[in-house]
C-alpha positions as CSV (number, residue, x, y, z in Angstrom):
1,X,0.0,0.0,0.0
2,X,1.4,3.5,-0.9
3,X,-1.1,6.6,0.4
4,X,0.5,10.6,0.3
5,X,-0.6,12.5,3.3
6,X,-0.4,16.5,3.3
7,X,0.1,18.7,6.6
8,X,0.8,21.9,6.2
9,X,4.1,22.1,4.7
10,X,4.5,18.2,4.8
11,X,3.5,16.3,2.1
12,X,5.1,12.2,2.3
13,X,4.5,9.2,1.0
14,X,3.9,6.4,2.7
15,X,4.6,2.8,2.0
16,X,3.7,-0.1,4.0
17,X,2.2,-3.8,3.5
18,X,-1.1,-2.7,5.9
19,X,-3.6,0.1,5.9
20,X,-2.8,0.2,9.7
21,X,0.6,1.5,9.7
22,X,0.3,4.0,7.4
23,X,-2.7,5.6,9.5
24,X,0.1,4.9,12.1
25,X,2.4,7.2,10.5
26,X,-0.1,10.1,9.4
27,X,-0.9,9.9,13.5
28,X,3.1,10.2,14.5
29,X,4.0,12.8,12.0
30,X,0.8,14.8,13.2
31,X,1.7,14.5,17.1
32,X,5.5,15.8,16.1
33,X,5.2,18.3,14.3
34,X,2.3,19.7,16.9
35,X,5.5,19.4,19.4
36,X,7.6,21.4,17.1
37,X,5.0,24.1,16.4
38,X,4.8,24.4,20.1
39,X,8.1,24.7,20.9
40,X,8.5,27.1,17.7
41,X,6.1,29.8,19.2
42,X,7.6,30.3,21.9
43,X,11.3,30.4,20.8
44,X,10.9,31.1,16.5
45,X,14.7,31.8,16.4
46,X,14.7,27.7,16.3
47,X,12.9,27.8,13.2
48,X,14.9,30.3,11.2
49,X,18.8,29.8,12.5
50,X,21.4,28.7,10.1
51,X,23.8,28.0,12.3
52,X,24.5,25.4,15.3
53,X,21.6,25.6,18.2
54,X,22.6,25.3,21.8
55,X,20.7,23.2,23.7
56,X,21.6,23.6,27.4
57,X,18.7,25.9,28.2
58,X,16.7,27.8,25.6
59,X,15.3,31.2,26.1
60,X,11.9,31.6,25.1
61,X,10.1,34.7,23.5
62,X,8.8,37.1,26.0
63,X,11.5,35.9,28.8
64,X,12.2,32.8,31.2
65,X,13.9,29.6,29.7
66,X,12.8,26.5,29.0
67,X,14.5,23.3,31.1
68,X,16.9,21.4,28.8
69,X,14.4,17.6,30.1
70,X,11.3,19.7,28.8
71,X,12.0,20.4,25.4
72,X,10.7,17.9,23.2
73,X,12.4,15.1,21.1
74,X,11.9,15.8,18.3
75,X,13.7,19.2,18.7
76,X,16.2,17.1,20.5
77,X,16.7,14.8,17.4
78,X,16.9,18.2,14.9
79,X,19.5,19.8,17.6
80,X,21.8,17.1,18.0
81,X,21.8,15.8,14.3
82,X,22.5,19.2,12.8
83,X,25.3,20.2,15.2
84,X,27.3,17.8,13.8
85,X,27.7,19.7,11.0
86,X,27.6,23.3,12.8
87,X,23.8,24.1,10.9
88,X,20.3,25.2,12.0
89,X,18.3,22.6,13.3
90,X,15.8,22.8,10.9
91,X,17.7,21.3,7.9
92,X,16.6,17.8,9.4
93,X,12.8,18.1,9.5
94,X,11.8,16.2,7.1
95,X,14.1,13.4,7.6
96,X,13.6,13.5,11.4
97,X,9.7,13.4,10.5
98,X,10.0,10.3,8.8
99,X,12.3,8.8,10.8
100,X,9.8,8.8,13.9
101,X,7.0,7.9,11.5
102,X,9.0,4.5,10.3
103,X,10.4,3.7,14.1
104,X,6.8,4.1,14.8
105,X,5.4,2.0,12.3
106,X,8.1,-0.6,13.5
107,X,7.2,-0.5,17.2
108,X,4.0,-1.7,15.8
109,X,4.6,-4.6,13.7
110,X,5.7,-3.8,10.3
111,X,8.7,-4.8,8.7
112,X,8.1,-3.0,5.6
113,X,7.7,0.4,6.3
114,X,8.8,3.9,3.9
115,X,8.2,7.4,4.4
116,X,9.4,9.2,1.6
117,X,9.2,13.3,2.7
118,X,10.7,15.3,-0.1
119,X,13.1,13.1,-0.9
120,X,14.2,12.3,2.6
121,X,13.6,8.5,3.3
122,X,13.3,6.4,6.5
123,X,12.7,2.8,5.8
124,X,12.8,-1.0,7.1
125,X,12.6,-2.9,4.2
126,X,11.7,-7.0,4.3
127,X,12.2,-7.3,0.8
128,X,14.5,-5.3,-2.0
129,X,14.0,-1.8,-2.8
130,X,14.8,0.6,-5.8
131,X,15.2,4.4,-4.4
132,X,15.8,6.7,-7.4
133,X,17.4,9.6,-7.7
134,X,16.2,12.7,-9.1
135,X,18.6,15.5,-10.1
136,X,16.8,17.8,-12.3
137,X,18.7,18.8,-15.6
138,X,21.6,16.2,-15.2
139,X,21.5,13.4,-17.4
140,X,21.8,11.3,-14.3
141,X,18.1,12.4,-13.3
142,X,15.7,9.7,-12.9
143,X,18.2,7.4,-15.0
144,X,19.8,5.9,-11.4
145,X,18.5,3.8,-8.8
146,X,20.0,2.5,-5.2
147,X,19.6,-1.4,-4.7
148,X,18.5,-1.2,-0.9
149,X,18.9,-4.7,0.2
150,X,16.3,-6.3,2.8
151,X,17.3,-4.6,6.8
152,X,15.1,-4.8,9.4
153,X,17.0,-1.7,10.6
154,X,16.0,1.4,10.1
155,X,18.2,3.6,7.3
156,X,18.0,6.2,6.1
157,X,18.7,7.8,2.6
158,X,18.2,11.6,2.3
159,X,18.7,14.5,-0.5
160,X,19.6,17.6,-1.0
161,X,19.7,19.9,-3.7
162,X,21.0,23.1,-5.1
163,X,19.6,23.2,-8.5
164,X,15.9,21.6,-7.5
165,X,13.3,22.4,-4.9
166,X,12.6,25.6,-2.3
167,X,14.6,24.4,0.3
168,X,17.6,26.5,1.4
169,X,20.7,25.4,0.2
170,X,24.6,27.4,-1.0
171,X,25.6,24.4,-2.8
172,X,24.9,24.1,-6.3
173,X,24.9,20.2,-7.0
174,X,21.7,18.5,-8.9
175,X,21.8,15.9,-5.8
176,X,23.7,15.5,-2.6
177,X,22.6,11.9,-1.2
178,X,23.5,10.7,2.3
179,X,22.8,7.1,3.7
180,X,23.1,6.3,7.2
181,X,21.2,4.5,10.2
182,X,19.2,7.7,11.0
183,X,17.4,9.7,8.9
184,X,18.1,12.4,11.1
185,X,21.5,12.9,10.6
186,X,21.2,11.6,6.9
187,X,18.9,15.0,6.2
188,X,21.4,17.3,8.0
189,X,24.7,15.7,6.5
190,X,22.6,16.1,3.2
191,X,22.5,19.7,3.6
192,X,26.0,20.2,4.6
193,X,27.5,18.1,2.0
194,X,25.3,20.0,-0.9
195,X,26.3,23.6,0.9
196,X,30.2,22.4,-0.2
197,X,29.2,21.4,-3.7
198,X,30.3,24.6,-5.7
199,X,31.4,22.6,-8.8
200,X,33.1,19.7,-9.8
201,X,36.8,20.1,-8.3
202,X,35.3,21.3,-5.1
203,X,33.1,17.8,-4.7
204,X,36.0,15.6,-3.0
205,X,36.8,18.3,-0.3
206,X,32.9,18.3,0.2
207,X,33.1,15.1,1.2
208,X,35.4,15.3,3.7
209,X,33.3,18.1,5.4
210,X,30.6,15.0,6.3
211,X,32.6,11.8,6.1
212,X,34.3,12.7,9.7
213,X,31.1,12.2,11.5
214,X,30.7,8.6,12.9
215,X,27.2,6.7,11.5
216,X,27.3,8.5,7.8
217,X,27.7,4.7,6.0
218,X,28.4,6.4,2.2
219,X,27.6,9.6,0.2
220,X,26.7,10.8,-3.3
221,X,26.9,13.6,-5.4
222,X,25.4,14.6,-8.9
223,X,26.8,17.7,-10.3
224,X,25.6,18.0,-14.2
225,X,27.4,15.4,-16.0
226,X,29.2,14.3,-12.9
227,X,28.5,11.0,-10.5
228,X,30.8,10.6,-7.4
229,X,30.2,8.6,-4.1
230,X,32.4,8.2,-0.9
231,X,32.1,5.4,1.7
232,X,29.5,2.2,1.4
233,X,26.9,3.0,-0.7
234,X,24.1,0.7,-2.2
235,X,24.6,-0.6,-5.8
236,X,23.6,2.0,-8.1
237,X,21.8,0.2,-10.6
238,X,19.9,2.0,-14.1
239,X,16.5,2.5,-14.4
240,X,14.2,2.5,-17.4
């Protein structure tokens, strides 16, 4: 079963072998993000930031702080994920979303489970799975495909891009794809390794600006007529 489900600015797709899980998923997504629009209103310097977020104590809009145990874990998850890379905390949304959507989909049951948000992926796959990649004019756009073999853990495969999309990105590479055990940090590393991506000679020092980080498994970037990858990544196989 595949269904698309649309809050506000989310919009994912999700995958999953009962009707269930996915109603699962569209009930997780909605309970974080109501946790991160809470937490947002009263401290909306979170949601705009481009650079690393301190998360000892946070001051909150009209004064007072909020206790580092009360803020919620989904802000955790975006704070701790993007500091790796010294970026705001928002540039892992939507793989954070659909990394709690898929664990939750898990904790009840399913071993097939994908939640696709914009091109930020979270799955536990029982069987084989084909994740392409888009990279809008390059000639490797929709012409590539990563063979995910079967896992029941959870991975996660997340893209960014300076040429496609409204995100926020300095980079200019069609794709930047990251795969790692947590689409959390996938998203964010993502975002940092597109932000290096300036053009083609600049791509192997761009690499080394995620590859430090422990849990990032393997990395690619698409820049025009150019394919590169760094660490373990799935086989990239052709696509029709």
């Amino acid at each position: 079963m595949k269904e698309s489900f649309r809050l506000k600015e989310t919009f994912v797709w999700i995958t999953a072998d009962e009707k269930r899980h996915i109603e699962i998923a569209k009930e997780e997504i909605t309970q974080r993000r109501k946790d991160l629009e809470r937490f947002v209103r009263w401290h909306p310097y979170f949601l705009v930031t481009l650079e690393r977020y301190q998360v000892d104590e946070v001051e909150v809009c009209g004064g007072g702080t909020i206790e580092k145990d009360e803020i919620p874990e989904i802000v955790r998850r975006l704070i701790v994920a993007a500091s790796k890379f010294g970026i705001g905390p928002m540039s892992a949304v939507a793989g954070t979303l659909a990394e709690f959507a898929v664990e939750a989909m898990r904790d009840a049951g399913a071993t097939y489970a994908m939640v696709d948000n914009g091109g930020d992926i979270a799955l536990i796959n029982d069987r084989e799975v084909l994740v392409g990649v888009y990279a809008g004019e390059s000639t490797f756009s929709n012409r590539i495909a990563l063979r995910i073999k079967p896992s029941s853990s959870l991975q996660g495969i997340c893209t960014s891009s300076g040429t496609v999309g409204h995100s926020i990105s300095f980079g200019t590479a069609d794709a930047a794809a990251v795969i790692s055990a947590s689409a959390s940090l996938s998203d964010a590393a993502a975002t940092a390794l597109c932000n290096a991506v300036t053009d083609a000679p600049s791509i192997p020092k761009a690499f080394r600006s995620i590859n430090h980080v422990k849990g990032i498994e393997g990395a690619l970037v698409i820049y025009k007529d150019v394919l590169a990858t760094c660490g373990k990544v799935p086989e990239i196989v052709k696509t029709k």
